[in-house]
N, C-alpha and C positions, 0 to 999 in steps of 0.2 A: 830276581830277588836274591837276596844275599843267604847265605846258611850260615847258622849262629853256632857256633863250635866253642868248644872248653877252650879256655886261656891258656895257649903253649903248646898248643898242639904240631907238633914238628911238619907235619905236614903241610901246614899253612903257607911256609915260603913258597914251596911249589906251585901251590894252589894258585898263588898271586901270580907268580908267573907265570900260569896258564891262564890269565887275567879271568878265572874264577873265584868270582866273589864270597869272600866271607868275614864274617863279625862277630866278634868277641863277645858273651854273656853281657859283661857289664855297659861295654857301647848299646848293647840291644835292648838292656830295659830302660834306656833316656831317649831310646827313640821316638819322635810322633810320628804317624805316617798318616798321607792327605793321599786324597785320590789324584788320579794323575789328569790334569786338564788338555785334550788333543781337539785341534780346532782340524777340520778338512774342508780344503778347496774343491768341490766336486764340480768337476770341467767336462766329464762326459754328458753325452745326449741323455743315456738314459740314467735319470739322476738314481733313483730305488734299485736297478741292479748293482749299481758298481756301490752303492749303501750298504747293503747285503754282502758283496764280496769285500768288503772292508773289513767291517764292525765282526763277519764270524773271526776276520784274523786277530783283530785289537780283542777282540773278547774272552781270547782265548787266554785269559793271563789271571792270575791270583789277586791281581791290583785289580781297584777299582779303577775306571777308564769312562772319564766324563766325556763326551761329546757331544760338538757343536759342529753345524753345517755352515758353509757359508758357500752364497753365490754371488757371480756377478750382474750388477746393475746395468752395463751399458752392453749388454748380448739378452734377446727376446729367445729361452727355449722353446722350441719345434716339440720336443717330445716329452716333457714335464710340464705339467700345469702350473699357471702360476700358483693356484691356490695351494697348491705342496708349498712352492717353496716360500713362499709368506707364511706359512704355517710351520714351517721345520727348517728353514733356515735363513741365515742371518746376513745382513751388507758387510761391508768394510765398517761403516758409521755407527751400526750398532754395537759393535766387538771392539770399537778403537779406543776403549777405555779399560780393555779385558785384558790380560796377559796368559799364556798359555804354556804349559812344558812342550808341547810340540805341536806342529802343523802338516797336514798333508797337501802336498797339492797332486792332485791326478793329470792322467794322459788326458789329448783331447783330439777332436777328429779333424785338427787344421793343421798336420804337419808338411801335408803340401805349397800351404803358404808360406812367404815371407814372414818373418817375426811381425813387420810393420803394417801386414795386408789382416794381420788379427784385430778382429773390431774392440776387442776389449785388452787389448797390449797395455794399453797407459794403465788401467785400472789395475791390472795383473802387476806390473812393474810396483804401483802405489803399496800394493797390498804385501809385495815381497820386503820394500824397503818397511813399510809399518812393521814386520814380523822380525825384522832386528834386534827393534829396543822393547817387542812383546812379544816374542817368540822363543824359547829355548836352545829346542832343536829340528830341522826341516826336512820334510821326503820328498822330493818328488819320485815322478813315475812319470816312465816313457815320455811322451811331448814335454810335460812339466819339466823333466828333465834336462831334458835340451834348452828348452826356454833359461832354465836355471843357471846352466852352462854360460846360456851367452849373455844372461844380466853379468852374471859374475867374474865371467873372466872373455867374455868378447868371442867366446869357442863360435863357430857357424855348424851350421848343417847342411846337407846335400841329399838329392833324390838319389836313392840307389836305383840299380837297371831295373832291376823287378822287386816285388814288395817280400820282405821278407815275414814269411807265415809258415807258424809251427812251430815245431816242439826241438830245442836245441839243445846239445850237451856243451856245456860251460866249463872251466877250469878255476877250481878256488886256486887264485893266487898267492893269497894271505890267511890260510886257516887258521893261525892263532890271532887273527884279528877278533876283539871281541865282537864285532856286528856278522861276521863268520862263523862263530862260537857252533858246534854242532854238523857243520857243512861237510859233504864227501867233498872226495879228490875231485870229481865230475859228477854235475847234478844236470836236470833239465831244466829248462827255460820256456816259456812261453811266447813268441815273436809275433808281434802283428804291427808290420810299420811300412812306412815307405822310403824313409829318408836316416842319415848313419849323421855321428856329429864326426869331427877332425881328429883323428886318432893323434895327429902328433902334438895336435895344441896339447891334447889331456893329460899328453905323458909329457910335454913340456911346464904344465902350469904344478910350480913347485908345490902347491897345499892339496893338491890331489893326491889319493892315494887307488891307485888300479886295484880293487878287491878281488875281481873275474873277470875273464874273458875267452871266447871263442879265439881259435886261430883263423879263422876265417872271417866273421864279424868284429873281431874285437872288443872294444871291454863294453861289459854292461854293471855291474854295480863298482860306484865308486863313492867316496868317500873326502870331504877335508882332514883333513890332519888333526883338529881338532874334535871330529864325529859330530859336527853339530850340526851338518847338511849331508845327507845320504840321496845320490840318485840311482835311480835304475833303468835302463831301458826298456827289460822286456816287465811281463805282467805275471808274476811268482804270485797274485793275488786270484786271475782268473780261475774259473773253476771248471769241471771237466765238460762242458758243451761251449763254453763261450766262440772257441774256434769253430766248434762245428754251427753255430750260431751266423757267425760271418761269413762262414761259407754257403751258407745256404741263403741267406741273405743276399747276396751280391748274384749266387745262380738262377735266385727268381728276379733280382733285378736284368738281370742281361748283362753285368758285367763281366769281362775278361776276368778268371780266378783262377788259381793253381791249387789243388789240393794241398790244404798245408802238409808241412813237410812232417814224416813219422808223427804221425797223428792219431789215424784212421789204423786200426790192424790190414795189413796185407793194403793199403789203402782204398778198402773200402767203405765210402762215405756211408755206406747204411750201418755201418758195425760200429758200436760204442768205443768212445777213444779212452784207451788208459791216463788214468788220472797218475801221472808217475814224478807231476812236481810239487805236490801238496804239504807233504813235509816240510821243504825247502821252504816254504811260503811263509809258515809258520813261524818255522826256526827266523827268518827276517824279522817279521812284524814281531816273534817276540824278543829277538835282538835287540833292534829298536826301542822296543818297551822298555828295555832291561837297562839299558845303556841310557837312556831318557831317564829314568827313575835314579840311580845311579848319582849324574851328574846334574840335573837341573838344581836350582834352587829353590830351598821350601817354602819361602818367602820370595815369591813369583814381582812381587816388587823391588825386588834388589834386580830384575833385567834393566838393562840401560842401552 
């Protein structure tokens, strides 16, 4: 949100150039202000957790923040009932008349496959080109991301050797970016994936802008030029058992698992893992919020 300052306040040019927002007395009282419309693509299994680790982030904001769920039609969920999601959320067909300031689309648990081996790739792809001329601005997250990558500019992906799990320290690239706004020099990250996208396409394709990145992984939040598409790799949204979740998960299934990495104190899986990127979660989502409110338009039918 903007801070509404006396007219002439010398400070203001700085202000701006620390691309912190603010607004004059007389702009502030012709303002109207409309809640902000966020439509989410929810692509995990479990559709009510990753619900939950959303909306506490979207919620945390002074704006009002309307939402809408949407699922896909040609993928039958394993672990949501249908009757949730007939009940809470929506197709592509019903929302294709709707316009929205932003969309989420989430991680999903097929980064193992090809793009083309995804049962519902066509729908995803239909749903990405609809949210052009009805959409704002875009998030994806982890797979989303990737997926986003190579609708938009062709980026591929690759299985790394082993899956990378845990808790990483990241380097803000661009702290006076405003989707950065707030961020340390090095914060954590949350990792749970199996597969990296081409690090040289992303620093080849001109409208990217690298925000963070590991020296060792490489970048995880990045950005167009214009902020109207933001991805992320890792999960700045998961909350403090999610990891220990999957890992206990996969050791009662009998799979091969590594302790995620700085997780566990002392690494051990009985002792509560410090919750030490929760901050950073926020400061994104309310980034986002901020930069979305900001820029979209108020009259959501001028998108084209």
């Amino acid at each position: 949100m903007p801070i509404k300052i006396i007219e002439g306040l010398p400070v203001r040019e700085r202000l701006q150039k620390e691309n912190v927002y603010t607004i004059e007395a007389k702009r502030a009282h012709t303002q109207d202000i409309r809640p902000l419309r966020i439509l989410i693509l929810n692509l995990m299994p479990k559709k009510e957790e990753t619900e939950l680790h959303l909306l506490r982030l979207l919620g945390n904001s002074p704006l009002q923040v309307d939402i809408d769920f949407m699922y896909m039609t040609t993928h039958q969920s394993r672990n949501t009932p249908t009757s949730h999601l007939q009940k809470y959320y929506h197709t592509l067909d019903e929302v294709h008349d709707r316009r929205y300031d932003g969309m989420i689309v989430t991680g999903a648990p097929v980064e193992t496959l090809d793009f083309e081996q995804v049962n519902y790739i066509e729908e995803l792809r239909d749903i990405v080109e609809w949210s052009e001329t009805h959409v704002f601005s875009r998030f994806f997250i982890c797979w989303g991301a990737q997926f986003a990558l190579n609708y938009y500019y062709g980026i591929e992906k690759s299985l790394l050797p082993s899956k990378l799990f845990g808790i990483f320290d990241y380097d803000n690239l661009m702290p006076t970016h405003p989707l950065m706004r707030g961020f340390d020099d090095t914060y954590h990250v949350p990792q749970s994936r199996h597969t990296q996208v081409d690090r040289i396409a992303i620093k080849n394709a001109e409208t990217i802008d690298i925000l963070s990145s590991h020296p060792t992984f490489g970048p995880d939040i990045l950005c167009t030029k214009d902020q109207r598409n933001l991805f992320i790799f890792g999960h700045l949204e998961y909350e403090r058992n999610t990891l220990k979740n999957e890992y206990d998960r996969d050791c009662e299934a009998g799979h091969e698992i590594a302790l995620p990495h700085n997780y566990f104190p002392e690494d051990d899986p009985s002792a509560d893992p410090v919750f030490n990127w929760k901050s950073h979660g926020h400061l994104l989502f309310g980034n986002w919020i901020n930069e979305t409110y900001q820029n979209t338009y108020y009259d959501l039918s001028e998108l084209e």
